[in-house]
DRENGU-483949 format. One record per residue (C-alpha): residue in one letter; x, y, z. Coordinates in pm, whole numbers, padded with zeros to 5 digits, always signed. Example, Ala and Ser with C-alpha at 12.3 -4.5 7.8 and 13.67 -1.06 7.14 Angstrom:
2
A+01230-00450+00780S+01367-00106+00714
***
This chain:
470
X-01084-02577+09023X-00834-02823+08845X-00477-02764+08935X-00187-02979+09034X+00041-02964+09339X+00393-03120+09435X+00408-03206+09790X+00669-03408+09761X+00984-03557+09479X+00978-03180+09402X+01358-03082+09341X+01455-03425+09519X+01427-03753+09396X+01188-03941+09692X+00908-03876+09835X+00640-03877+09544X+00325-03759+09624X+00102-03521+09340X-00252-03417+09429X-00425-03342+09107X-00806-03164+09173X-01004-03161+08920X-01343-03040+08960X-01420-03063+09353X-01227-03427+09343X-00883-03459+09518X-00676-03747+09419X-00361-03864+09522X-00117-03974+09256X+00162-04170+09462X+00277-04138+09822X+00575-04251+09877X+00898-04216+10118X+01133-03933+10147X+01431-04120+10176X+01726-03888+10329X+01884-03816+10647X+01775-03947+10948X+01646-03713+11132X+01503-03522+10826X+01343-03845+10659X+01146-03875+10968X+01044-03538+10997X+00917-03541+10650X+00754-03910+10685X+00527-03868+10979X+00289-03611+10905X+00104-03508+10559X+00056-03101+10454X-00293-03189+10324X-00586-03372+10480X-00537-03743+10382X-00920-03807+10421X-01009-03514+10176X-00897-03761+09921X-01157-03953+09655X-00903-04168+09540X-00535-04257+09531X-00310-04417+09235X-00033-04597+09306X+00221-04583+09003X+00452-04828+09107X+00584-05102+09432X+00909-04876+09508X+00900-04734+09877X+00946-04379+09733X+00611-04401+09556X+00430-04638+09812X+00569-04648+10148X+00356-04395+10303X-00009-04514+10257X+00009-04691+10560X+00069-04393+10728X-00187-04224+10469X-00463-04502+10571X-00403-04434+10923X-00469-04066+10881X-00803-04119+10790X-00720-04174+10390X-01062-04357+10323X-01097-04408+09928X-00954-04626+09672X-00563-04727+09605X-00545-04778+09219X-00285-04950+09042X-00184-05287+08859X-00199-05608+09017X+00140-05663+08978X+00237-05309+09176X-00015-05420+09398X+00158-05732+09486X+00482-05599+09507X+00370-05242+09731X+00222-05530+09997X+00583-05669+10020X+00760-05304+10044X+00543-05142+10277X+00529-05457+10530X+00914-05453+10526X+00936-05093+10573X+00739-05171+10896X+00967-05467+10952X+01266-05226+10903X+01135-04932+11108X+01100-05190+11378X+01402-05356+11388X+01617-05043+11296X+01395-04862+11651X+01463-05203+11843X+01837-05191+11709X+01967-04860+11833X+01765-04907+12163X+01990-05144+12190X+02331-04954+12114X+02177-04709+12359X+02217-04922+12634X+02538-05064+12559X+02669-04775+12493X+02485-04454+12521X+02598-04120+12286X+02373-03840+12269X+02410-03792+11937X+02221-04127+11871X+01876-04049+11806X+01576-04320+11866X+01289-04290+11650X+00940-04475+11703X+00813-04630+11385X+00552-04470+11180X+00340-04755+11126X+00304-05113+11180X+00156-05451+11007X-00161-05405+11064X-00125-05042+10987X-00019-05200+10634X-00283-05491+10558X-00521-05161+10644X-00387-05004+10375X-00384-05310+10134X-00754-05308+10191X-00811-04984+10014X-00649-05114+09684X-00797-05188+09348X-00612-05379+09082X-00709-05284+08709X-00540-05401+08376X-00353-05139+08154X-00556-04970+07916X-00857-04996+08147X-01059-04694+08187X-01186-04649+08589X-01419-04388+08705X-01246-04210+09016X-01515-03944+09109X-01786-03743+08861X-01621-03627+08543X-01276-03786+08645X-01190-04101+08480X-00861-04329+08492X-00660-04544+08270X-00296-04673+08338X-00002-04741+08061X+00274-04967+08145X+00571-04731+08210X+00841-04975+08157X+01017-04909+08470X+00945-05203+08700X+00737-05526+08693X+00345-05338+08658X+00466-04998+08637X+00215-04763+08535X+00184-04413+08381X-00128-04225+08497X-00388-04087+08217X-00676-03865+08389X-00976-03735+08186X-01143-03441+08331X-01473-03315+08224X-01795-03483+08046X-01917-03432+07714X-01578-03453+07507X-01436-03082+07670X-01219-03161+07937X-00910-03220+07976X-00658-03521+07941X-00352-03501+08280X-00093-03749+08209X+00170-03841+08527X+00478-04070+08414X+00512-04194+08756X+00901-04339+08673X+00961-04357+08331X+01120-04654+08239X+01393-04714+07912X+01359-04906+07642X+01546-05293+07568X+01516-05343+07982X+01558-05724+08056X+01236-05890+08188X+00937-05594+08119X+00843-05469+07844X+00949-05089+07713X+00716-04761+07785X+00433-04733+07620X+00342-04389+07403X+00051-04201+07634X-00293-04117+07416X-00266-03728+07366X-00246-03532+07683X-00303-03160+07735X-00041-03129+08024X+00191-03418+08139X+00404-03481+08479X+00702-03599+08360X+01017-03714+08646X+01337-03578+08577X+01569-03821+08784X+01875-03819+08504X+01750-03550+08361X+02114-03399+08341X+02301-03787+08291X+02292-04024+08015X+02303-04429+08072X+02565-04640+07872X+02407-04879+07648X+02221-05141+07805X+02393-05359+07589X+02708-05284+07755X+02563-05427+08102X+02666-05779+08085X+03045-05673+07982X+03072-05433+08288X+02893-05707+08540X+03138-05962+08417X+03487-05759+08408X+03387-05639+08783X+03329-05991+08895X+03619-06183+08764X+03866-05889+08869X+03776-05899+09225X+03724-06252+09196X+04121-06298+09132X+04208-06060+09383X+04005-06322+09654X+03759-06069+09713X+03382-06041+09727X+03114-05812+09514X+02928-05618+09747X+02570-05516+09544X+02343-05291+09744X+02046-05300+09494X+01687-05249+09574X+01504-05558+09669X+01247-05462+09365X+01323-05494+09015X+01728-05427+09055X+01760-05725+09219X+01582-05917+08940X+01738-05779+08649X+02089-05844+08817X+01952-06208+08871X+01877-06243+08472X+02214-06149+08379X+02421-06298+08650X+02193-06646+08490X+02328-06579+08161X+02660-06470+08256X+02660-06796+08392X+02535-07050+08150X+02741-06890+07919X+03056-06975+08075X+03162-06559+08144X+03200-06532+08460X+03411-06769+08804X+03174-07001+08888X+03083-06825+09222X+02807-06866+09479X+02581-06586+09469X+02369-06445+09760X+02051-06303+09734X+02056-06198+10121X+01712-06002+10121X+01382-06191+10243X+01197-05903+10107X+01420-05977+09734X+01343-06367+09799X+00974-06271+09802X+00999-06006+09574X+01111-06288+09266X+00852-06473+09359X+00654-06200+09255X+00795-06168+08950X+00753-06542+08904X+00419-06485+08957X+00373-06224+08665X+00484-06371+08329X+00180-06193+08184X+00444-05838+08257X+00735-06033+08068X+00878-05894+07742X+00859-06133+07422X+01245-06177+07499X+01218-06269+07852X+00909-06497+07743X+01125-06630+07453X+01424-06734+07645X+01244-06855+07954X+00903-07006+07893X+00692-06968+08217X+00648-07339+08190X+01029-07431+08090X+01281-07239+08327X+01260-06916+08516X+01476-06611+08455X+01507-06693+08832X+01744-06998+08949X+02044-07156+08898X+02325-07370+08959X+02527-07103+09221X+02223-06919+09306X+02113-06905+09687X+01860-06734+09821X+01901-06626+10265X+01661-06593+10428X+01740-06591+10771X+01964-06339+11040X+02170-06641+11064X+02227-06732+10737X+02333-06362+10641X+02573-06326+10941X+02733-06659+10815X+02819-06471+10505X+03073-06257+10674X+03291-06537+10768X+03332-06717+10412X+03650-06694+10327X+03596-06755+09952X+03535-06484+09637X+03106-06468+09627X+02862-06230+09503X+02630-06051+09814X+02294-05886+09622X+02133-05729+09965X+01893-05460+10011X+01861-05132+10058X+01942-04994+09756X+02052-04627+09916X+02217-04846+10185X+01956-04636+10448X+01871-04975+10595X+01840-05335+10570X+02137-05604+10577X+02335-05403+10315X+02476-05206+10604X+02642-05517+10800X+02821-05662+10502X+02919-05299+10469X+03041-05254+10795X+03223-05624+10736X+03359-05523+10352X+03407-05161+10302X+03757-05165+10480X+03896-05491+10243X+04041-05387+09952X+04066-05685+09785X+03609-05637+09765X+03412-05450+09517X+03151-05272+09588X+02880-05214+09261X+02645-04920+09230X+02378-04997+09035X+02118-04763+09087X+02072-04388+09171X+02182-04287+09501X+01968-03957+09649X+02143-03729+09835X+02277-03753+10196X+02251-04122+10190X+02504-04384+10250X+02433-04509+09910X+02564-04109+09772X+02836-04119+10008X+02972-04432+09835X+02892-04367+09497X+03074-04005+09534X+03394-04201+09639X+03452-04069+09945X+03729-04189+10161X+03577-04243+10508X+03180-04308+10584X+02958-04371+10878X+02730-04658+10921X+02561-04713+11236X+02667-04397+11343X+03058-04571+11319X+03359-04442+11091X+03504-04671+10843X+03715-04624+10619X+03623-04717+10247X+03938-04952+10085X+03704-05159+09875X+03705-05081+09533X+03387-04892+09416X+03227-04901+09049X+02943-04780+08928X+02759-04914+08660X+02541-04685+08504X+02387-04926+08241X+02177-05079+08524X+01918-04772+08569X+01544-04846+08522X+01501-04460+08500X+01506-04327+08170X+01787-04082+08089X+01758-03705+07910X+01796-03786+07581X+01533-04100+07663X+01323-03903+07834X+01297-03642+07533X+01235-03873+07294X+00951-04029+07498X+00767-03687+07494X+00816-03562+07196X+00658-03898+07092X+00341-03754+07231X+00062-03540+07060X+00288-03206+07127X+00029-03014+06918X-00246-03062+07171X+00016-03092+07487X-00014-02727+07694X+00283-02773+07871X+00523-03043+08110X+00607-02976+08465X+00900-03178+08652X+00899-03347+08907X+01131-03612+09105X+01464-03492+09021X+01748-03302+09192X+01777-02919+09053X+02069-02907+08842X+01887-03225+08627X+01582-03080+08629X+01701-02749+08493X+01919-02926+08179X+01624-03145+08105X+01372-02842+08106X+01611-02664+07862X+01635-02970+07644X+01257-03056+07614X+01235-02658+07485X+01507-02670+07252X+01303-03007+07128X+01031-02730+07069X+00752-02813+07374X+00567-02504+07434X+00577-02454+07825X+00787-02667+08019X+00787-02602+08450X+00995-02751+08745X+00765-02767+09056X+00853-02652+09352X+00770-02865+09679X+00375-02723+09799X+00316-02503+09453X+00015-02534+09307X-00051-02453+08910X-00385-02406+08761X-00502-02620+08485X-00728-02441+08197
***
């Protein structure tokens, strides 16, 4: 049998996990986090609705918690073959899945805590999923390979990965099924990045493919121009700077964090923006750059022009600071000087986002910049939907900080990118496209787009449905 099932980013945006068979051979392409609700997140996150040690082999697209968070959980299960992806992903999935047991942790230990102070019954305790050493067994299973470097999975299944463009190693999945030149050629975008990012390089154009796996994240929005980025960072910046304020960035710790980095560096050298301290308050973002640092090799020629590895990093400068510690980030709240606070999560589910929320949200003299997609029913939504009055630790506040969203910052590729990515594929030989990881109403414009565009079969998966590959 070869078929393909969604058991997870199917009509929602987290939780990525595709099990392609092909030919008595179960592999795993992603398994990420279903980021959410509380209650519902955890519901979904601590148990698997297929047999994690049925798997030959697992492929990890990319180091974002919604695509890699749950193989600790997945190792722990009994998951006992190879992790596959790019060193770089590898690298970075080490750092997001031990702070996701960091978080879980802290998060359990933190409303044990308001318990006992202060006991509601609508506060609900939840024991982590998985620990550190439930992680570094899970890092053991993984096995870095270059792009365009073909691995052999299982009998008659055979790997190569294609930088994607969406985040430092990013990979699109290419599977060939079946011996002797008759089989057939599964492609998986993983997240598909856009072209003229800062730092990476753009997506690359998959070898013909007779059915592909395309996300669908903005498959109903369209980006500005990434040109435009720099312009909106600055204007944000210097008006909230005049009004004394601060600029409140939840951003993931992963990528986001880094590209704001680059331009908030140019912004400054080139004289654009007040010359304000800026706060990187994420020890996972800290160690995340360092990363990057670590990676020239996934640079773009412009990245690699302007900042020789050898010469200057994308990286550091003059106002730049980098907190690391629970004291340094509570010190934050007490300046009483315009700054810039980059902390993590990006959705605001978690992390030390949430106090310099609880500390900002109310001030209206502070901005606070979306720069990412926000799923729905997180805090991150709430925000970025305007609403007047939110919860954070279970606590009403009411939101008097100004909020923008800057929709040049997405790593995601939107419709009209996304169409022109696949029609730049073999569409003679491709059979059809089925979408995943996007909410329904983008998923059904971007379906009716990519058949306008003239691609012959084109299929939204639902979460647990299985279709048969011939």
């Amino acid at each position: 049998m070869r078929a393909i099932t969604a058991f997870g980013a199917a009509g929602e945006v987290t939780g990525s996990k595709h099990l392609l068979e092909a030919d008595g051979a179960r592999i795993l392409v992603d398994c990420g986090v279903f980021q959410g609700r509380r209650e519902e997140a955890y519901r979904k996150n601590s148990s698997f609705p297929f047999d994690p040690a049925s798997m030959a082999a697992a492929v990890n697209s990319h180091g974002h918690l919604d695509h890699c968070g749950s193989y600790p959980l997945l190792a722990k299960k009994g998951f006992a073959g190879d992790i596959v992806s790019t060193s770089a992903t590898r690298d970075l999935a080490a750092l997001v899945m031990m702070d996701s047991a960091h978080i879980q942790a802290h998060d359990s230990g933190f409303l044990e805590k308001q318990q006992r102070k202060r006991p509601q019954p609508w506060r609900k305790i939840m024991a982590p999923l998985f620990d550190e050493r439930d992680v570094n067994a899970a890092l053991r299973h993984y096995v870095a390979v270059d792009y365009g470097r073909p691995r052999q999975l299982a009998d008659g299944v055979a790997l190569t990965l294609y930088d994607a463009g969406h985040i430092l190693g990013s990979a699109m999945a290419r599977f060939e099924i079946g011996a002797g030149g008759g089989g057939l050629a599964v492609g998986f975008t993983g997240d598909l990045g856009r072209r003229n990012m800062p730092i990476i390089r753009d997506p690359e154009t998959l070898p013909p493919v007779d059915y592909l796996v395309c996300e669908s994240t903005y498959g109903d929005r369209l980006h500005d121009p990434m040109e435009t980025a720099m312009d909106d960072l600055a204007e944000a910046i210097k008006g909230t700077a005049a009004r004394g304020g601060r600029v409140i960035i939840p951003s993931f710790a992963v990528e986001r964090t880094q590209e704001l980095i680059y331009f908030l560096h140019k912004l400054h050298d080139a004289g654009r923006i007040p010359s304000l301290p800026v706060y990187v308050d994420s020890p996972m973002a800290v160690s995340a750059t360092a990363i990057f640092r670590a990676h020239p090799e996934c640079y773009d020629a412009e990245t690699a022009r302007d900042f020789p590895f050898a010469g200057g990093s994308p990286f550091a400068f003059d106002s730049l600071h980098y907190v690391t510690s629970a004291d340094e980030s509570k010190k934050l709240n007490d300046l009483a000087m315009p700054c810039i606070i980059i902390a993590s999560s990006g959705m605001c589910e978690g992390g030390r986002i949430l106090h310099h929320l609880v500390h900002g949200v109310s001030d209206p003299r502070n901005t606070i910049l979306i720069v990412g997609f926000m799923a729905g029913h997180t805090l991150g939504r709430a925000l970025a939907d305007k609403l007047t009055q939110v919860k954070i630790f279970g606590e009403p506040y009411s939101v008097k900080a100004r909020v923008k969203i800057l929709n040049s910052f997405s790593a995601h590729a939107d419709w009209k990118e996304i169409v022109s990515w696949v029609s730049s594929l073999d569409t003679r030989r491709l059979k059809a496209v089925f979408l995943v990881h996007g909410e329904p109403a983008a998923q059904a414009h971007l379906k009716a787009r990519l058949l306008e565009k003239g691609i012959k079969r084109v299929e939204i998966l639902a979460e647990g449905e299985s279709v048969e590959l011939r």
